[in-house]
Structures are given as C-alpha cells and as structure tokens.
N, C-alpha and C positions, 0 to 999 in steps of 0.2 A: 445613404446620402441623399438629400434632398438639393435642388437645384433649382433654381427660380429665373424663369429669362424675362427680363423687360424689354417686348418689341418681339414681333415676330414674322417679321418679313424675310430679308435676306440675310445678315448676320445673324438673327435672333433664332430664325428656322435651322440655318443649315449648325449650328451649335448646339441645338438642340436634340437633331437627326443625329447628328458625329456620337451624340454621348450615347446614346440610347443604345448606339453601337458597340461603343465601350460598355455598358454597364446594362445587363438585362434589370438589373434590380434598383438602378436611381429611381427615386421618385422626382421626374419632371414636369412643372408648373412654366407655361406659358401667359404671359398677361399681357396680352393687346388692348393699347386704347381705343382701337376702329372695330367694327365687325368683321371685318373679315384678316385672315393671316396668309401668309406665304402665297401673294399674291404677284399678277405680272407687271407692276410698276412701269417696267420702261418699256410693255408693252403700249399702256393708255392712250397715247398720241394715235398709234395706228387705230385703235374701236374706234375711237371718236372719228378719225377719217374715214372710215369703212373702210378698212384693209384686212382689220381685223373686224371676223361677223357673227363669231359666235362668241357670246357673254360668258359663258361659263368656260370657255375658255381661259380668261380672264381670272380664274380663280386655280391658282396652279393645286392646290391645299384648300381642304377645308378642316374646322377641327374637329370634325366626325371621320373625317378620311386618315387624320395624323393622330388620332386615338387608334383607331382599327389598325394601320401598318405601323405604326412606333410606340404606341400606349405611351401617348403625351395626354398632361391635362393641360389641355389648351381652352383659356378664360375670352373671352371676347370684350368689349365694351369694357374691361378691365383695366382702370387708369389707377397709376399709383400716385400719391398722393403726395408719400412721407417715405424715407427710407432711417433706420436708423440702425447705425453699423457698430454700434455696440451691442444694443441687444439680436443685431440678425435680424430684423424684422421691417416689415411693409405696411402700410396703412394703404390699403385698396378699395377703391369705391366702384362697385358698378354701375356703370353709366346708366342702361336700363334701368333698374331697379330702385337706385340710389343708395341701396345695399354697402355700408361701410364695415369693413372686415381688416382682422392683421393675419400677416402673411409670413410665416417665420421662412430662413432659408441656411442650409450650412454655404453654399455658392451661390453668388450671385452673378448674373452676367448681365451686363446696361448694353441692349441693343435697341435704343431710344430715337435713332434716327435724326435727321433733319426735319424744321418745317421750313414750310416757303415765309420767306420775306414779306411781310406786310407795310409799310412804313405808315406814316401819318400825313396820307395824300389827301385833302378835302373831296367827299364824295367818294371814297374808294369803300363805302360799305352799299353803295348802290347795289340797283338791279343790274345782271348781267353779268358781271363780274368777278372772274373765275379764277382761282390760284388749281395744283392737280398736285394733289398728292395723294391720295387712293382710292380707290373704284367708288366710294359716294360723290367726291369731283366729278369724276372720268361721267356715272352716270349724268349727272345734275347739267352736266355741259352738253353731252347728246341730248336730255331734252327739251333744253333750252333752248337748243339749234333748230327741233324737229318744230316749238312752239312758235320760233321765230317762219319758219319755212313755211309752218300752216300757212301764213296771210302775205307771203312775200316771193319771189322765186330766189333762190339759193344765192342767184349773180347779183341780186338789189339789197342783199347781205353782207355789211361792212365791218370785218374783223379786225379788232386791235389788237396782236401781241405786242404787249410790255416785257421787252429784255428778249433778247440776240443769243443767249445759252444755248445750252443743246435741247433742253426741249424748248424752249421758244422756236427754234428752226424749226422742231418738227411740226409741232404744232401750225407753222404757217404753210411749212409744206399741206397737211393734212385738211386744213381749213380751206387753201385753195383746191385739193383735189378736193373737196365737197360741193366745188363752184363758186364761193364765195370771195369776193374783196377783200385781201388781206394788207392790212400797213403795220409794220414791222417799226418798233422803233427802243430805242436804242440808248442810253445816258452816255454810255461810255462811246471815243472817238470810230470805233471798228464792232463789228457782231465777233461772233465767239472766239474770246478771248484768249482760249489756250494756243489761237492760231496767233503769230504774227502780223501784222498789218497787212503786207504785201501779198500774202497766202490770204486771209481773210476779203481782201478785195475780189479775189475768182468768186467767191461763193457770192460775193454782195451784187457783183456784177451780172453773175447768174439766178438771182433771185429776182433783180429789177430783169429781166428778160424774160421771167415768167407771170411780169405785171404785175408785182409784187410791190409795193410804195417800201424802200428803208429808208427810216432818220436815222442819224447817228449825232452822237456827238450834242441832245437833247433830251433831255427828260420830261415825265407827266407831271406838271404843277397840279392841275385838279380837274377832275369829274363835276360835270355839271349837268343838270335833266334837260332830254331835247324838250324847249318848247310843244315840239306838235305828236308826242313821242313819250310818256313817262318812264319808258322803259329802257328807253334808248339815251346816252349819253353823248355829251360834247366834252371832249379832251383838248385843254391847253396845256399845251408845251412850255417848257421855263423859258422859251426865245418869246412865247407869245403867240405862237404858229399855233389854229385852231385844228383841230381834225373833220372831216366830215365826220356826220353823224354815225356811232360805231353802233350796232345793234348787240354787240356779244367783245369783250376785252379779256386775253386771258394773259394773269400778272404770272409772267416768269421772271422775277424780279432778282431771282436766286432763293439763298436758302441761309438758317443758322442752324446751330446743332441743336437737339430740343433737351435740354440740359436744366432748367434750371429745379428742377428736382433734385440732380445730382448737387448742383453747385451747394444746394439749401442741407444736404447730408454731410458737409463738409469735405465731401470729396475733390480732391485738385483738379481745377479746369483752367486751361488758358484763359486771358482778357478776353477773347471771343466765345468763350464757352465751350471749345472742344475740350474735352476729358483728356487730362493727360493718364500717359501709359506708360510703362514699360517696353523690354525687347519682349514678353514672355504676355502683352494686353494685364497684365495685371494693374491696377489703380493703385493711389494711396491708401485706401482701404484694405482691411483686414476680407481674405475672401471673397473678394469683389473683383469682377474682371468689365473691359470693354469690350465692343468691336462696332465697327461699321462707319457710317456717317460720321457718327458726332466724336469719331475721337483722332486726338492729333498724332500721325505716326514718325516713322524716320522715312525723311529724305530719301531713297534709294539711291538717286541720282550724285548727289551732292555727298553721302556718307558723312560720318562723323556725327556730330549734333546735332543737325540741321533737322527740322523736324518740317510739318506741309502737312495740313489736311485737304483730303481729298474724298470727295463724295461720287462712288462709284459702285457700281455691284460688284464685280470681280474683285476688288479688296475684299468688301466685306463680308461675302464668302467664303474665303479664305480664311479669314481674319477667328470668322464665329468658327472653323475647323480647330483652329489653332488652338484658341478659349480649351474646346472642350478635351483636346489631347491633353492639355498643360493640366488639367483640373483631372484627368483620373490616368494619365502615363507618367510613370516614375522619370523616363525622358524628356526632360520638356524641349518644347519647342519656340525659338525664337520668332520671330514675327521679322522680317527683313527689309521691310519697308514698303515703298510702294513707287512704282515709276510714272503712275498715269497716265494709262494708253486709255484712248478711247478716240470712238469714229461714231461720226452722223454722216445720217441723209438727209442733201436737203434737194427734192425732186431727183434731177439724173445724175448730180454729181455726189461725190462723197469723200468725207475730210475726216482725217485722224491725227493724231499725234501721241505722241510718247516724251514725258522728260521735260526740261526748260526750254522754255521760249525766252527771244531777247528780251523781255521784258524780265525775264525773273532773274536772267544772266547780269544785267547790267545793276540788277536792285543787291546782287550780291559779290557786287563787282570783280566777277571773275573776267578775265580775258576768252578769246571763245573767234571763232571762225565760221563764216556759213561758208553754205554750198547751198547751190540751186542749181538743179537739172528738168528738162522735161522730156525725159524720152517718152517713147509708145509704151502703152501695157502692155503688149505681145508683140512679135515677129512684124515688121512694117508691109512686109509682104503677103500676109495672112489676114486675109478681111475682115473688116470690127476692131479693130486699133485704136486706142484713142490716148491721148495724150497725160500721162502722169504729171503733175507740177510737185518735185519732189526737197524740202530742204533739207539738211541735215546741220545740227549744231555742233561745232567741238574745239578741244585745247587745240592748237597749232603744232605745237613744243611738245607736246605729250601725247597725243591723241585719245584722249581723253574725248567720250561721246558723251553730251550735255542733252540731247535730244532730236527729235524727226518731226518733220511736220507734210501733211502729201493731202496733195486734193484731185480727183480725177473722176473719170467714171466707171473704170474695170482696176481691180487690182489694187487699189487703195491700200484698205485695211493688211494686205497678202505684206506689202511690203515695210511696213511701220511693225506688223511682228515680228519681221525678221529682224530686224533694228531693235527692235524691246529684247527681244530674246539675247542678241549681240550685247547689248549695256548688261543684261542680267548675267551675262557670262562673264564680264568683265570686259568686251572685246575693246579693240582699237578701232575708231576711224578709218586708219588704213588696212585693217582687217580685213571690211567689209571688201573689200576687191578681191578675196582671196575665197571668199565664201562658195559653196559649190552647192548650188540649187535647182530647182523643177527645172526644166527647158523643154517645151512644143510650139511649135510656132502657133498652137490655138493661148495659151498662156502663159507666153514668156519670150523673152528671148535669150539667145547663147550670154548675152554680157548683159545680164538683168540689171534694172535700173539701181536695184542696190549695189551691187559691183561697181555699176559707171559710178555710184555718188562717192563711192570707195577710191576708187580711182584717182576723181578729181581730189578727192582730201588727199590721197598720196601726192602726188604731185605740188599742191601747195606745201604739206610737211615737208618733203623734199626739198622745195625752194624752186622748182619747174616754172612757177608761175606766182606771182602774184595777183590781189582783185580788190576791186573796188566797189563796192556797194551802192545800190541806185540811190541812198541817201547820201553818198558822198558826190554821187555826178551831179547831181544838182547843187547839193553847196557849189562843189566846183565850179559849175556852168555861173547859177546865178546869184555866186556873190563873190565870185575870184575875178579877175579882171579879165580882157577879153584875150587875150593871149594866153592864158591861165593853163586851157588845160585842150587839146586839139581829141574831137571823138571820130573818131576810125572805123568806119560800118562796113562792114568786109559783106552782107547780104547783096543781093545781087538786084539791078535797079527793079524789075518789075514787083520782087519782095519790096520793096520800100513806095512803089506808087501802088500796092495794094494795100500795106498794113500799116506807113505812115513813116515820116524820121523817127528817128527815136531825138533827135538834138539839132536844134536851128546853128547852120553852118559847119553839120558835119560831113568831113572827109567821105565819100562814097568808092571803095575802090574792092571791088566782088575778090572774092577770097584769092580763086584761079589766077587771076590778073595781078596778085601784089607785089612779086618776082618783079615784073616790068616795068611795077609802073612807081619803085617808090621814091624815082625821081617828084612825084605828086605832095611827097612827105618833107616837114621841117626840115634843113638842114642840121640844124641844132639837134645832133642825135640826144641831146640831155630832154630837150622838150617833153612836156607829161602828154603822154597818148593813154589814151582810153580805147581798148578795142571792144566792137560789142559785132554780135551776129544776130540771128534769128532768135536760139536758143541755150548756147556758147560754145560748141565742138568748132565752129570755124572760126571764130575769135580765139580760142585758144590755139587753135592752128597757125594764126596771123601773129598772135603774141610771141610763141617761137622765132619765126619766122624774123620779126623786129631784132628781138632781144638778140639773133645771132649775126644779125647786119648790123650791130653795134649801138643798136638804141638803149639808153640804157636806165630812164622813169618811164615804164608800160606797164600797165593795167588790167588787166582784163576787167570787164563787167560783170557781176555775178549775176547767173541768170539772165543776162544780154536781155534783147529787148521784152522777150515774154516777161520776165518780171520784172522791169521795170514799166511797161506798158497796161501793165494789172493795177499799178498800183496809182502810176500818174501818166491817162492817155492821152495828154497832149505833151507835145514837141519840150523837150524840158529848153529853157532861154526863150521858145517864142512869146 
C-alpha cells in the first residue's frame, strides 16, 4: 500500500508516524510545501521573544531524522498542485527545482493546514510586515528585529500586533519582553475571543498595566511609508486614529483553511473552505481522508449535527492517529469531535477555556446559565495564592455543561481540564461538586474551585438561589426607573472606600450586621434586591438570609463585584 500525506506538521506527521506503526511494509510519501516538517509551530512566539534560544530546537523532525527512525519519504518544498481522485494521482511541483512530477497514491490523507489571513489592506505588502506561520516567518521576524535594533535601542522600537488571537497575545507578550513598545489592536469589540467579554477584560486590563496600548473595537484601514523612515510604516485605523510610527507589524489577523486545491479536485468543502468529513475523517472522495486545521468536525459539545472548525494541535494529532488506524485496522475508529480547550500566556496571567462561550450560546439559541467564582488557586493560608476568575456555562433544567472559561495566575489550565475531561465524560454541572481531586495546601484547596463552581450550579438547579448578570444590573440601574431595582452591598465599608461602589445609591449594610439592621431595607418585601459582595459567597449568604425573612424578588449578582468591576470600573448609574 502506498500512502501519500499532504502537510507534514502536526496531523500530517503524527498519521504518518501511527502507520508506519501499523504497517512495516507501507510505502510513505510525505510532501511539504515549506522546507522544513514536524516542526514546533506554537512554539515560534517564544524564539522570537528569547525564551526559547536554541534554533534547532525549533525543528522537532527533520526528514533525514523521520527517514532514519520511521523510513518515511518525506519531500520538502513539495507543493501539490492538482489532485485527481479518479485516477489517484497528484501533480507535484518542486518549489526548488521547478521539477513537475505525478504522484500516484492508493491513500490519501489532506493535512493541508491553515494560512494566515491576508485581506486587501492598501500597503500591507510593505516592509516590515509579518504574518508567522513556520520557522522562515519565525526566522525573517528575529532578523528584522535584530536589523531594526542595530540603529535603535529595543524600548525606541514600536510594535504593531494586528489581531488579539492567541498568538497575537503572545506575540505582544514576547515583543515586549524584548523591550520593545507594543500596541495591540483589535477589529473586533474584546481581544481573544473564545473568552467572554467580562473574562477578556482581566487580560485587557492586565496587558494595559504592562504598558501595553489595546484598541478594540477598530481595524487597520492602511499602511502608509513613514516620511523620515522607508521602512517604517504609519497605520490608520478605520476611526481615523493614526498610530505612531510602527518599525515591525505582526498581522495575526487569523487564519482560512488552505484548501483550494482540494475544493478544485472536487472534493466537499464548506462555504469557508473547511473539508468536510465524516465520523471515521474520511471525504467525499474515494480513498481520501482529512485531519487537522482545515477540516470541519462535530461539535463535541453541542452533539448531534452541529459541526465547528477548530484549529488546534491537540485535535489534529489526534485526528492524523485516527486517519491512519481507519486506513490499515479492520476496527475503525470514529473521530468524536472536539470540545476546544485551549489556554494562553499573556505575561503573568493565564486564560483558558473549553466549549461554548455566550456568544456561540445565544447564536444557537440554547438557554444556558453562568457561574462566576474567584477563589484562590491554593489553600488561603499557604503563601503564593492568587486569585482564579472562574466561569462555567450550563442548562439550568438539565445540567447540561456548554463550557469553562478561567483566567488567573496559578492553576488555570489544572482546572478548565477537569471541566474538559467532566463534558467528555458526560458529566453534570452539578456533578462537578462531587468530584474528588489533589488537595495540599501548596496546590489546592479541600473544596477546589471546581467543586465550589459545582456547588453554586447546584444550588441554582435546585432553586437555592437565583442571579442576575452584570448585564442585567445595569439595564436595570440605567434604563429601569429609579425605584426599579434597590442594590444591597453586604462588603464591608473600608472594602468599598478601597475598591469603589459597585452602584450609585446602593444600600451598604456588611454581611454580619444584616440580622439587625434590615429594618434599613424596603418594606415592600416584593421589591427587587440585587445582592452583591466582594466575590459572591457573602451575597449568597445575604440572599438566604432575605429570601427567609420573606423577601420574595432577590437576586444575587453573578460574580459580585469582581466581575462586574472587570468589565465596567466605574459606579454603574453614576
């Protein structure tokens, strides 16, 4: 059997490795359009920042090293051209050479990848101007940096990332740990987008604290050459808002599938160009399978039909495994979808997520429930604690888990697996309270924050408590009338003249003190109360508390004031 993989990075390698396994005797052809294969992609951020210092590092595989341990022919500068799935064959051009050849295959596997987004910005084929998608980017951009640096010192060096994605984060990260001025900017209203707004504001807020410039909510109209500067560019915003002079722009703009080979073979692809597939990656072609980037899987989340491309390494590792068992085990194996976890750094804080965000919730209008908690990553009493900002999404009525979303600085990623792992099991919502995991007070505590988020969703399934979302307190505040809706701050007064009201004209009465004093309170026990605390364990204390002295519209605030104060830091009605 002969076997032909197109793309040989992370789907394309690890499908290729799997068979070799299976079958001493396949003949395996590799063909990369780039020079190099089975490279560390989502390592490049870090070289370019000096984090990472050795180059050949950078080179996980070479195809003299995956000839020698797996006897692959692996082709380099090898672009396909044409594929045609009648006759099994490939029109292959070598890029070096010019060398045009056909390529017969009994299997085929399309691990074609994604490229970056280019659009049609005037001046975006200038100097300086950098998209990264494998190590001749990665290089081209360190010595760009190193050329710029010759004649300038590092901090009189002003960097543009285009697009708030995960590697745009890193990249600003890494650009400023090079010393350099970084402005960050933005089309869409919030940076990375698989966060929620109110979670995406910790990171925004923590990137302007590391002198970081973000726009949001503007895009790059066009590139124009500095005046005093050939090299150097002037960026106008579509508001009009000029940039200072950027010496180095790096366009993370996003990414399409890189398909249209495939599309031109007649093989099925979405309107966007992802490959469509099967449970089993097979195409509509004869012998032909996908994986990775460019093709469009099932929902994991959602089940059913719902399909979601998602461009991630850990799928499409998987994904190329899958390929190669289906293609020489009598067993095949389904492909089960994908739930997309994934987590960046941006400086000391670190955000992940798993699953639907509101925005994909409300686009497929399911009904759906948050939770926001922020306890400590460890034991409070054990030094080096820091603060989790944890959401989780779900049905109310079923408990049904839609998704996690966590930003912190310890422990992050630790708890958005247990969640991924939870959805892949099938779990409940209220499950998670029930889960039994690490505990030291160096890494944890006895009621781990996944428990407590468990917790509070029991309690709301139950009916313990209702909540109201910082989007709802402010409609409420500022467009209900003033009577409308009374907010109830049970922290305690020098928490509120250090970190601020959370609501002009609200009720102050410290959690301890609510017993005596709710003579302070409407009479009108129907009246809507909003309770909010520091971070919500005393507001839901206070909520009780109401609801059994006969109040009977109370609220709690989700996330009390930490998330609502992330997301809108002044006094909501002032």
């Amino acid at each position: 059997m002969k076997i032909v993989i197109v793309g040989g990075v992370a789907a394309g390698a690890s499908a290729a490795a799997r068979a070799r396994r299976l079958s001493e005797d396949a003949e395996i052809v590799i063909l990369q359009s780039g020079p190099d294969v089975s490279f560390a992609s989502c390592g490049m951020p870090y070289f370019i920042g000096g984090e990472i210092s050795d180059r050949d590092t950078m080179a996980v595989q070479t195809p003299e090293s995956l000839h020698q341990r797996l006897n692959l022919d692996v082709r380099v500068n090898a672009v396909v051209e044409s594929i045609d799935v009648e006759t099994q064959t490939l029109v292959v051009k070598n890029a070096s050479t010019g060398q045009v050849y056909s390529e017969s295959y009994d299997q085929l596997v399309l691990a074609v990848g994604a490229a970056p987004i280019k659009p049609p910005i005037p001046g975006i084929d200038r100097p300086g101007l950098f998209a990264l998608r494998n190590l001749q980017d990665m290089d081209d951009i360190v010595e760009w940096i190193n050329k710029m640096t010759a004649t300038m010192p590092a901090s009189s060096m002003h960097c543009v990332v285009a697009g708030a994605g995960f590697v745009g984060l890193e990249m600003v990260e890494q650009l400023h740990h090079r010393g350099c001025q970084v402005t960050l900017v933005e089309l869409q209203p919030q940076i990375l987008a698989p966060l929620d707004e109110e979670m995406a504001a910790i990171l925004h807020r923590d990137l302007e604290a590391h002198g970081v410039t973000v726009i949001v909510n503007d895009g790059i109209k066009e590139f124009t050459e500095d005046p005093t500067d050939p090299e150097a560019s002037i960026l106008t915003l579509g508001s009009g808002r000029k940039l200072p002079t950027a010496h180095l722009t790096i366009l993370g703009l996003g990414v399409r599938p890189d398909t249209a080979v495939v599309k031109s073979a007649g093989i099925n692809v979405t309107p966007r160009g992802h490959i469509i597939v099967d449970d089993f990656l097979h195409t509509s072609a004869k012998n032909v399978w996908a994986a990775g980037d460019a093709v469009q899987v099932r929902n994991a989340v959602l089940g059913g039909e719902e399909m979601w491309a998602v461009p991630l390494a850990g799928p499409a590792n998987r994904q190329g495994r899958i390929v190669a068992d289906n293609i020489f085990l009598e067993t095949k194996k389904k492909y089960k979808g994908t739930y997309a976890v994934a987590v960046v750094r941006s400086f000391q804080e670190y955000a992940a997520s798993v699953g639907m965000n509101e925005k994909l919730l409300r686009a497929s209008k399911l009904p759906y429930q948050c939770v926001h908690i922020h306890p400590n990553s460890h034991a409070g009493y054990y030094p080096g604690a820091s603060q989790i900002h944890l959401k989780v999404l779900f049905d109310k009525d079923t408990g049904k888990l839609y998704g996690a979303q966590a930003v912190g600085r310890e422990g992050v990623e630790k708890r958005i697996d247990v969640i991924a792992t939870a959805m892949q099991a099938g779990m409940l919502a209220n499950d998670l309270a029930e889960l039994e995991l690490c505990y030291a007070p160096p890494v944890g505590s006895a009621k781990d924050p996944v428990n407590y988020a468990g917790m509070v969703a029991q309690n709301i399934m139950d009916g313990l408590v209702t909540q109201i979302e910082w989007k709802g307190l402010i409609d409420k505040v500022e467009q209900g009338t003033e009577n409308n809706v009374v907010v109830l701050d049970v922290r305690g007064p020098s928490e509120i003249a250090r970190d601020g009201p959370i609501a002009k004209g609200a009720t102050n009465i410290p959690l301890n003190d609510l017993r005596q004093r709710m003579n302070e309170l409407p009479a009108n026990k129907d009246q809507h109360i909003v309770v909010t605390c520091a971070s919500g364990q005393r507001a839901y204390y206070a909520y009780r508390i109401l609801k059994q002295n006969g109040y009977t519209h109370v609220d709690n605030l989700g996330g009390a004031f930490a998330t609502f104060h992330a997301i809108h830091p002044a006094p909501v009605g002032a």
